[in-house]
N, C-alpha and C positions, 0 to 999 in steps of 0.2 A: 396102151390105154385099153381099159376091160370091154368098154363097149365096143369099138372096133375089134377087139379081138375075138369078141363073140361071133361077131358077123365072119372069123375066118375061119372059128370052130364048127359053125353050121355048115361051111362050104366042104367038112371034112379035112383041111391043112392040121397036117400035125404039129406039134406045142413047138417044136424047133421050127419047123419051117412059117409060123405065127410070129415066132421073133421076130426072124427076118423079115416079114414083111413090114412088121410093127417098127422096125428098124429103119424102114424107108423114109420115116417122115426125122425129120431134126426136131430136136430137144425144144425146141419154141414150139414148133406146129402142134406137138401133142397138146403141149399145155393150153394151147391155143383152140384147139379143136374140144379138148377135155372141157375148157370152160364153155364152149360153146353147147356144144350135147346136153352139159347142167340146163341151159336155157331153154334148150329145145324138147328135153324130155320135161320140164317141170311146166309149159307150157301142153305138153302131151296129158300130162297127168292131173292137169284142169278139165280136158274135157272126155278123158277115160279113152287115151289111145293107148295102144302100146309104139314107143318111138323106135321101136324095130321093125316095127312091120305098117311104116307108117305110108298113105298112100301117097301118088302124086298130085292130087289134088288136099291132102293135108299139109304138105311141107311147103306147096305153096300158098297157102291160106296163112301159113308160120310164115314166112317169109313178105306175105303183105304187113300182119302185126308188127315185124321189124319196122317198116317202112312208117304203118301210123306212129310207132313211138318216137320217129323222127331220126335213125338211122339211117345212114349217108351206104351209095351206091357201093362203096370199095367194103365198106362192114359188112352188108347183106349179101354179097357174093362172097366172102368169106362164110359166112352158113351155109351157103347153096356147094361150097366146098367139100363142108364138114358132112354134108347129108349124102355126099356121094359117097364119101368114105366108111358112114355107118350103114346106109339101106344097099339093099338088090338093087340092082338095073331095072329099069322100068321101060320093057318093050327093050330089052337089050342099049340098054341108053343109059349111063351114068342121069342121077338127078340131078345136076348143074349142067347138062348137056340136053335136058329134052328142049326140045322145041314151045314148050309151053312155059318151064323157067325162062329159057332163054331171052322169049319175049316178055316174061313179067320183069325180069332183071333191067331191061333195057329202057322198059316202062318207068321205072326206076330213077334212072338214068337220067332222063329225059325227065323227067316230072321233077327230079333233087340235083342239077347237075352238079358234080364237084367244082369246087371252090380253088381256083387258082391263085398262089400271090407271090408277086415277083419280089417281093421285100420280106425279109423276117421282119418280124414282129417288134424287134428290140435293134438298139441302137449301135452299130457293131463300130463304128467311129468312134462311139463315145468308151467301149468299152477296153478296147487297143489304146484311149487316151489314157486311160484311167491304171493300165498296165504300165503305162512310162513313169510315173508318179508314186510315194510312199501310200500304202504300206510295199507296194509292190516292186519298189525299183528305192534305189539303188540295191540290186540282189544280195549283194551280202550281209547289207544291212536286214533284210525284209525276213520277215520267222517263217520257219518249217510249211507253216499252213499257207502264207500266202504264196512261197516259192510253189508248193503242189500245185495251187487253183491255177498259176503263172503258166506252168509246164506244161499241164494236161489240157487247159484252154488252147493254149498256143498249137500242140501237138493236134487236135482234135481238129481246128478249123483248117488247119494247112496240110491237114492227109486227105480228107475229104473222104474218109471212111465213118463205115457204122458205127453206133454204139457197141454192138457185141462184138465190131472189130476191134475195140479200142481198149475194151475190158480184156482181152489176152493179149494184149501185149504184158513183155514180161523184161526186167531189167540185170537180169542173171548173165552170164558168160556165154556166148555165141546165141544170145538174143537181142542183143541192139550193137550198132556199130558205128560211131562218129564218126566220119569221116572229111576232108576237105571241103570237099560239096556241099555234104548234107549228112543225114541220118537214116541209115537203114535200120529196120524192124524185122527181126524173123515172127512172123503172125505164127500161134499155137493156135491148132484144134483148125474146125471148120469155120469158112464164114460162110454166111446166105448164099453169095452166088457162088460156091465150089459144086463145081463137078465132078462127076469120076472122071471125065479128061481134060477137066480144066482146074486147076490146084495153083492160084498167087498166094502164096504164102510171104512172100518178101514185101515189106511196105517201104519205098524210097521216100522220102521230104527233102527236096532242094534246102539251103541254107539261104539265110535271107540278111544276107549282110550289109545291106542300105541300111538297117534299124538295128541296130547292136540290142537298143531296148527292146523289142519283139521281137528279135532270132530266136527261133526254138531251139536250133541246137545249141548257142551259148547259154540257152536257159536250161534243156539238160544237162549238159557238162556240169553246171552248178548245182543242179540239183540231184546228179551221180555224187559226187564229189560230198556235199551236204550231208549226204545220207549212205555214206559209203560202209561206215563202222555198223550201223540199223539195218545193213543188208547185208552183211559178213555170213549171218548164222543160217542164209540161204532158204529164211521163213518169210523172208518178206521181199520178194522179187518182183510184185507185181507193179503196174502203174496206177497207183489211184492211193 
């Protein structure tokens, strides 16, 4: 991201060792931080800052306007993120760590608290009814597109993984593996919580053979099987 990088070229790091640092964040955070900086310099460039050199009593005063526009606690600490990754330390103190954010975040906090709800939102009885039933059961009978929604629905609530765990999975040869039990997954790439000493790459799912209609893996196996000849030419392996 240019603007962070700037802030490594000032510090003197050379263009390799800028990579790597620029490398420390994951493919989301950039883009996450990148749209953030858009808000916080274009907010800078209203009232004639430069958002590099911006003070700690301006990024807090940015940080209160989040709050008037009705921004929620966990959003405004993700800019108080972003600010520490583009500005200098202030008195040796990242700016999401001074003591003056800290209290206005909390202030935050305390004034918008977050919103807990034990329920989704939608009706997930109704939706597992709606699975045992045409167009989506009986599976042989049901077409391409319902069998997909059937699979990846089923797979998605009973792994209890992320979105961007779910988008690599992949349906090619020694990345999924049916077995007795259940369905093993070899995950590709990083997920959010990998570390350099913690890497689950393997995703298990019990089989659920009380409901033959919502067993996932009898809904994959149908749906390998389905689409076996459409993934021959090894262009289309993915799950979705």
């Amino acid at each position: 991201m240019a603007n962070i990088d700037k802030q490594f070229e000032t510090k003197g790091f050379s263009e390799n060792t800028r990579k790597l640092l620029s490398a420390s964040w994951r493919a989301g955070t950039h883009k996450d931080y990148k749209c953030k900086f858009r808000q916080f310099s274009s907010w800078c460039d209203q009232r004639k800052i430069d958002p590099y050199v911006a003070t700690l009593e301006e990024c807090a005063n940015f940080l209160a306007s989040l709050f008037d526009k009705g921004l929620k606690y966990r959003t405004i600490a993700g800019y108080g993120s972003m600010l520490s990754s583009v500005l200098a330390p202030v008195d040796k103190t990242p700016v999401e760590q001074h003591p003056y954010i800290i209290r206005l975040l909390r202030g935050v906090f305390y004034s918008r608290p977050p919103e807990r709800r034990l329920l989704p939102e939608w009706d997930l009885p109704l939706v597992l009814d709606m699975f045992k039933k045409p167009p989506f059961a009986l599976m042989k009978f049901a077409s391409l597109k319902h069998l997909t929604w059937k699979t990846a629905f089923l797979i998605a609530i009973t792994s209890f993984r992320r979105c961007s765990d779910l988008q690599t999975l992949k349906l090619g040869e020694g990345s999924v593996n049916i077995q007795e039990k259940g369905v093993t997954f070899l995950r590709h790439g990083l997920a959010k919580q990998d570390r350099a000493n913690h890497d689950n790459s393997k995703i298990f799912i019990p089989a659920f053979p009380e409901s033959k209609l919502l067993d996932h893996k009898r809904t994959l196996y149908m749906y390998l099987k389905r689409t076996d000849k459409l993934r021959q030419n090894g262009k289309n392996k993915n799950l979705n």
